[in-house]
C-alpha positions in Angstrom: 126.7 107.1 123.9 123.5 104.9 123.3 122.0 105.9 120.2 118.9 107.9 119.5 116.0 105.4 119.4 113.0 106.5 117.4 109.8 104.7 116.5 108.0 105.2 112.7 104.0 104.4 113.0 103.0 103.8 109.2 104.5 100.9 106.7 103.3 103.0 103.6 105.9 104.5 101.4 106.8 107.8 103.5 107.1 105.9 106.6 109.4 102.9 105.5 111.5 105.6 103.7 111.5 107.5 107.2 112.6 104.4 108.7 115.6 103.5 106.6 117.1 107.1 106.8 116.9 106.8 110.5 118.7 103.3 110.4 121.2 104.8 107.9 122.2 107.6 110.4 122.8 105.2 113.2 118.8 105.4 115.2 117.3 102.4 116.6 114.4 102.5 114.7 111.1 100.5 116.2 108.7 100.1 113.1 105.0 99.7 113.2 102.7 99.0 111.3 99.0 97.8 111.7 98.7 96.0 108.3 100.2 92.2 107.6 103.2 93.9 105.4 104.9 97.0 104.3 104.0 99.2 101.9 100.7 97.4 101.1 99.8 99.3 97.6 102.7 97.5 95.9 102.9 94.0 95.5 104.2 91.4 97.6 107.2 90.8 96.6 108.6 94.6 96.5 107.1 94.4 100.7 109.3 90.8 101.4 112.1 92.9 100.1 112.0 95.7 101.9 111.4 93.9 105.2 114.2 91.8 104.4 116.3 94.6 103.8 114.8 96.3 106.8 116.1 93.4 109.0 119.5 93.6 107.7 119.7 97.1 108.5 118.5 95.8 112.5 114.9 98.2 112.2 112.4 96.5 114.8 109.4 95.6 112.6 106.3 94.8 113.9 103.6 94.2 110.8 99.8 93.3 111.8 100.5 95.4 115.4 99.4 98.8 116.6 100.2 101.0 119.3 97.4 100.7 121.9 99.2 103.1 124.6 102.1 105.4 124.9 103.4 106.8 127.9 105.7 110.0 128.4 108.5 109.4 131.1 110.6 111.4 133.4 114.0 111.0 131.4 111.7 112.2 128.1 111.0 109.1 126.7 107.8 107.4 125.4 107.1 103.9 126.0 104.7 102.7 123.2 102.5 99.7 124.0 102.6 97.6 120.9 99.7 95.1 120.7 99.5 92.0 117.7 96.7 89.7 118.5 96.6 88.6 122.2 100.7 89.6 122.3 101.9 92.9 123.9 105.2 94.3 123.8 106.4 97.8 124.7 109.2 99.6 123.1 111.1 103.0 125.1 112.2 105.3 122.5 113.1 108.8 122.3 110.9 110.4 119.2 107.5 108.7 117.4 106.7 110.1 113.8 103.5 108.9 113.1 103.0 108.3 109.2 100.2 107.0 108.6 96.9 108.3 106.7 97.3 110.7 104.1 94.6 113.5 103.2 94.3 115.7 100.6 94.3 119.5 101.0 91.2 120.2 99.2 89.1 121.7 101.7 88.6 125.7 101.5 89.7 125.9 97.6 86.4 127.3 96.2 86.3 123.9 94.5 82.3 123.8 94.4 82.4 127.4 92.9 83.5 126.5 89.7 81.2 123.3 90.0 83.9 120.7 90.9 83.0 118.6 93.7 84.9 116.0 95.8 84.8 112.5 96.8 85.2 110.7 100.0 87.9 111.8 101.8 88.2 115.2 100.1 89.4 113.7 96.6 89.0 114.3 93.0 88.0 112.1 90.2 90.7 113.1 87.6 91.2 111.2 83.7 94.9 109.6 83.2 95.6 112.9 81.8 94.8 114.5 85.7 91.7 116.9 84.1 88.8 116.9 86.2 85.1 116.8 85.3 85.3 120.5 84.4 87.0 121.5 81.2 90.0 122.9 81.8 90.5 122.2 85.4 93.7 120.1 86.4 94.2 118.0 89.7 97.7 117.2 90.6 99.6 116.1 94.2 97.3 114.8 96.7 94.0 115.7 95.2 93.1 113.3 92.7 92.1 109.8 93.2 95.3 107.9 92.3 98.1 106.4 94.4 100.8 109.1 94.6 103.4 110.4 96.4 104.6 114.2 97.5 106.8 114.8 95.3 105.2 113.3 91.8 102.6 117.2 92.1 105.5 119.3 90.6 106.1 117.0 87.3 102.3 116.3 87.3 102.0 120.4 87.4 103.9 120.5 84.5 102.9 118.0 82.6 99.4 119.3 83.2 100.2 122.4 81.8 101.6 121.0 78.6 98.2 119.3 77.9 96.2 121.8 78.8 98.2 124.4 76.3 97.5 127.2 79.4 99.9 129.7 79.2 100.2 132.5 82.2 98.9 136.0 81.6 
């Protein structure tokens, strides 16, 4: 049987992770992204060796390409149009996970109630030590304005409550 073939839109962290556990469980994996290299908020040489290691593991990368078009078929699979420069290319796969963009939930917390506002795209300035411009108001996860990941807002929950001495009622 031909194997599942799956395309990850996004070269940031969560989609070049997505990517490799695809490869690892035996998808073709078509990877896009719209930026001249992977994972762009760490340096170069951590992106040459993930694409390296990419290409051993046989995922399709195309870096400074986006998908212009995609097109469900008959058998249920999606043709992407994949445009770099003048060059188009299509790719038929079976699933898309789009990873690209992250947004912090922020929106509908009552934040400006207790006189802390946001930035931009819903973010919060925050010290090193994640407090916000209000005394004893914390920001962890997605919220403040540093590069993080999912999974760092549990420790930072923690360690935010260690500094702040807050104990729960």
């Amino acid at each position: 049987a031909q194997p599942k073939r799956s395309a990850v839109v996004g070269g940031g962290v969560g989609g070049s992770e997505v990517a490799c556990f695809f490869a690892a469980i035996g998808t073709q994996v078509t990877h896009i992204e719209m930026l001249p290299r992977l994972v762009m908020a760490e340096d170069e040489e951590i992106s040459a060796a993930l694409e390296r290691e990419m290409k051993k593991q046989k995922i399709a990368l195309h870096l400074g390409a986006k998908v212009e078009d995609r097109k469900n078929n008959a058998d249920g699979s999606i043709t992407l149009t994949i445009k770099k420069g003048d060059a188009v290319t299509t790719a038929v796969v079976d699933t898309v996970l789009v990873a690209t963009g992250r947004r912090p939930y922020s929106e509908g917390l009552g934040l400006n109630a207790v006189g802390l506002g946001v930035e931009g795209r819903g973010k919060n300035v925050v010290t090193e030590h994640l407090q916000t411009t209000v005394k004893k108001i914390y920001a962890t996860g997605d919220v403040p304005d540093i590069q993080t990941l999912a999974h760092f807002g549990s420790p930072q929950g923690t360690a935010t409550h260690d500094i702040s001495g807050w104990q729960p009622a």
